[in-house]
Structures are given as C-alpha cells and as structure tokens.
C-alpha positions in Angstrom: 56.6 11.0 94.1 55.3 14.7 93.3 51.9 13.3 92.9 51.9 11.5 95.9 53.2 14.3 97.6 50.8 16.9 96.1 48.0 14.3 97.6 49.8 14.5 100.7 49.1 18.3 101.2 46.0 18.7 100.1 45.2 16.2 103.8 43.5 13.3 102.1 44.6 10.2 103.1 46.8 8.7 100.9 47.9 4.8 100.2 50.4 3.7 97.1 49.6 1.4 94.3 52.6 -0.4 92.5 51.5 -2.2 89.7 53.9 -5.0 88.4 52.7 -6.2 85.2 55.5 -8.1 83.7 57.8 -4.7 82.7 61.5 -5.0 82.5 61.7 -2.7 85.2 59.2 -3.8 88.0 62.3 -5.1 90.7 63.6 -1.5 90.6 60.3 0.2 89.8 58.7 -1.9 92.7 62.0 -0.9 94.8 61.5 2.7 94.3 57.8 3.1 94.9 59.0 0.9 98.8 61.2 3.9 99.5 59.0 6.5 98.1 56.1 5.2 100.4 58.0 4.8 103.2 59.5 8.3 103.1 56.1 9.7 103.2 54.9 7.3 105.4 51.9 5.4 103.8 50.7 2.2 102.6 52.1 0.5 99.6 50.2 -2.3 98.0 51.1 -4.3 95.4 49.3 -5.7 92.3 51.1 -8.7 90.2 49.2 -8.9 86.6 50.8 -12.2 85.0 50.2 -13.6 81.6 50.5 -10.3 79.7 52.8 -9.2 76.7 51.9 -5.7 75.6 52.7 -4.6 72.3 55.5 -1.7 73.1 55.3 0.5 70.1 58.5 2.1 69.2 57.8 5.6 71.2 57.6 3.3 74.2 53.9 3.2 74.3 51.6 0.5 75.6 48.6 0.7 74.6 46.3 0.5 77.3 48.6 0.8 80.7 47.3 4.1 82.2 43.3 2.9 81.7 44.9 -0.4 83.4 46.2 1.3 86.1 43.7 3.6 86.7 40.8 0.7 86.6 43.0 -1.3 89.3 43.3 1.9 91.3 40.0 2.1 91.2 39.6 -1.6 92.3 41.7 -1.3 95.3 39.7 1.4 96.7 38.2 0.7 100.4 35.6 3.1 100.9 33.6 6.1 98.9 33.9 8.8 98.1 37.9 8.9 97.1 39.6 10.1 94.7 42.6 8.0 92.4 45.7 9.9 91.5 47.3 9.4 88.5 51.1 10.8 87.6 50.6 11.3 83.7 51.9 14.4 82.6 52.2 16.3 79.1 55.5 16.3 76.1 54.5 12.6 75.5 52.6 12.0 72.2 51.0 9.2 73.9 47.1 10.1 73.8 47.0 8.6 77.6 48.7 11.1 78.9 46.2 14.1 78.0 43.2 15.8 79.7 40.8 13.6 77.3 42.1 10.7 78.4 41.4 11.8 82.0 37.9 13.3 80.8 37.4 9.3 79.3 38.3 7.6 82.3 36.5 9.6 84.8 33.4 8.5 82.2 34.4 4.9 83.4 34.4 6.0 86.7 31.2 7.7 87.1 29.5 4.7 85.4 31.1 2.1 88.3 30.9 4.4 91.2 27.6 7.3 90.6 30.2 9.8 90.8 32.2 9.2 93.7 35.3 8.9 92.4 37.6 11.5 91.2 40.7 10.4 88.5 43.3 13.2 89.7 45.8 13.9 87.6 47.5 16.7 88.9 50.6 17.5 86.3 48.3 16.4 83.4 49.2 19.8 81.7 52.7 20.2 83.0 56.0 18.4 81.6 58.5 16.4 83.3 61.0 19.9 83.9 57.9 21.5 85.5 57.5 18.2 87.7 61.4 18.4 88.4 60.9 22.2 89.2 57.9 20.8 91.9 60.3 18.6 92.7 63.0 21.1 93.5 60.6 23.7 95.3 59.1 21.5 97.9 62.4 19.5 98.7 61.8 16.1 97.1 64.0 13.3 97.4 63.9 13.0 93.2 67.1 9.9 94.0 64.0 8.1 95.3 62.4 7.7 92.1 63.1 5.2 89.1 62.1 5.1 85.6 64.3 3.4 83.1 61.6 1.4 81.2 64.2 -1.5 80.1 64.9 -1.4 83.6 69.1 -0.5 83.4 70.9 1.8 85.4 69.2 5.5 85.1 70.3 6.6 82.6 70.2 4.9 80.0 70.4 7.0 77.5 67.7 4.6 74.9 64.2 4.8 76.6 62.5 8.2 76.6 62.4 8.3 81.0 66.3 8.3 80.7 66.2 10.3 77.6 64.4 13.4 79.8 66.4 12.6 82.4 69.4 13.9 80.9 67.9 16.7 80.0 66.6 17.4 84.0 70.1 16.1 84.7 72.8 16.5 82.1 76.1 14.9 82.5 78.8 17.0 83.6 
C-alpha cells in the first residue's frame, strides 16, 4: 500500500499487479490487494502462475519471487516509457530485497526495453517500522493490507510478516 501510494503522489498513473502463484496466502493476499486498489482507485490485474512449488527455505525465502514478479510486472506493461514499482524493503537477509538486486534487475530491464523502464523500489533502504511510520504520516488504511505468508489470521506469530507485525503492533 505505501508503494502504491508513494506512486500515487509523485502523478504517474498507476495500475496494481497481484500475482497468485500457488502461496498459502493468495485468497487473502489477493483479497487485500482488491481493497487496497479500490481505495486508491486504480486497476487491479491479476496473474495466476500454476504448476509451481518453490523451495521455501526456512527464513521464508523463495528463491526467485521478486525477479518473478518484477519480470511479469514488466510483462504486463501497455505502453513505454513506465516505470514498475516494487515493495521490497531492507532487515530481511534475503539478497532480493537489496539495492543490488534492484541494480540486477534494472540490467534485465534495459536489455528488454533500451532503457525505458524504471524498477522503483522506493523503501529499498528503509525497514518495515519506517514503512509503518509512512504509513502513519500520510494516513494509510495499514487494516487494508495482509501478509501472513501461511496465510492464517494476522498474526500469526510463526512467519516473519506476523513476526514484524507484532513488533509494529504489540499485543496489549
């Protein structure tokens, strides 16, 4: 939601990408991202990848998700130049959530598009607290959003999303 909304200000024109590919949390992920978009009034589309089992290490990373998702970003795109948003931010160890993996990616995109594509990722440097903060400051509806990756009721208290949650959020 913050880096839709940050798109929102800076006046581009902005559609939504959900991207079901078989996680335990698509229904309410896919749920969330509806209201999201419809709060901000845009387009929503949505992408159904079947056939795939990532490997989920441990740490809750899949290995190749964010290139993914970036790459059918970039597919969905209707006209040049644009620019693809991307809601990674930093206290993850996963390496696709960094400014090299952004730096990577825009390679792949300058080699399919010349150039005239940007891969935004605006809170690349920032953690989630300093996207909750954002949150906070420009009166986002944060209820809106979902991220329990086994898909339960937020939170969890097992995956990291609900993990950071509690600490944006502790129980009383």
């Amino acid at each position: 939601m913050a880096c839709v909304h940050v798109a929102v200000e800076s006046g581009a024109v902005v559609r939504c990408l959900f991207i079901d590919y078989g996680q335990p949390s698509a229904v309410r992920e896919e749920a969330a991202a509806r209201d999201i978009a419809r709060h901000f009034g845009i387009e929503l589309s949505v992408v159904r990848v079947g056939g795939l089992q990532p490997l989920v290490a441990q740490s809750g990373f899949i290995m190749g998700r964010n290139m993914a998702f970036s790459l059918l970003a970039l597919m969905d795109i209707r006209e040049v130049p644009a620019s693809v948003s991307i809601g990674i931010h930093s206290g993850t160890a996963y390496c696709d959530c960094s400014p090299r993996f952004v730096s990577l990616a825009q390679q792949a995109f300058d080699l399919y598009t010349g150039g005239k594509v940007t891969l935004v990722a605006p809170f690349v440097t920032q953690d989630k607290v300093d996207i909750a903060i954002y949150c906070l400051r420009n009166r986002l509806p944060r209820e809106l959003t979902y991220s329990c990756e086994l898909g339960l009721d937020q939170p969890c208290g097992r995956c990291a999303s609900c993990k950071d949650l509690l600490v944006l959020d502790p129980p009383e």
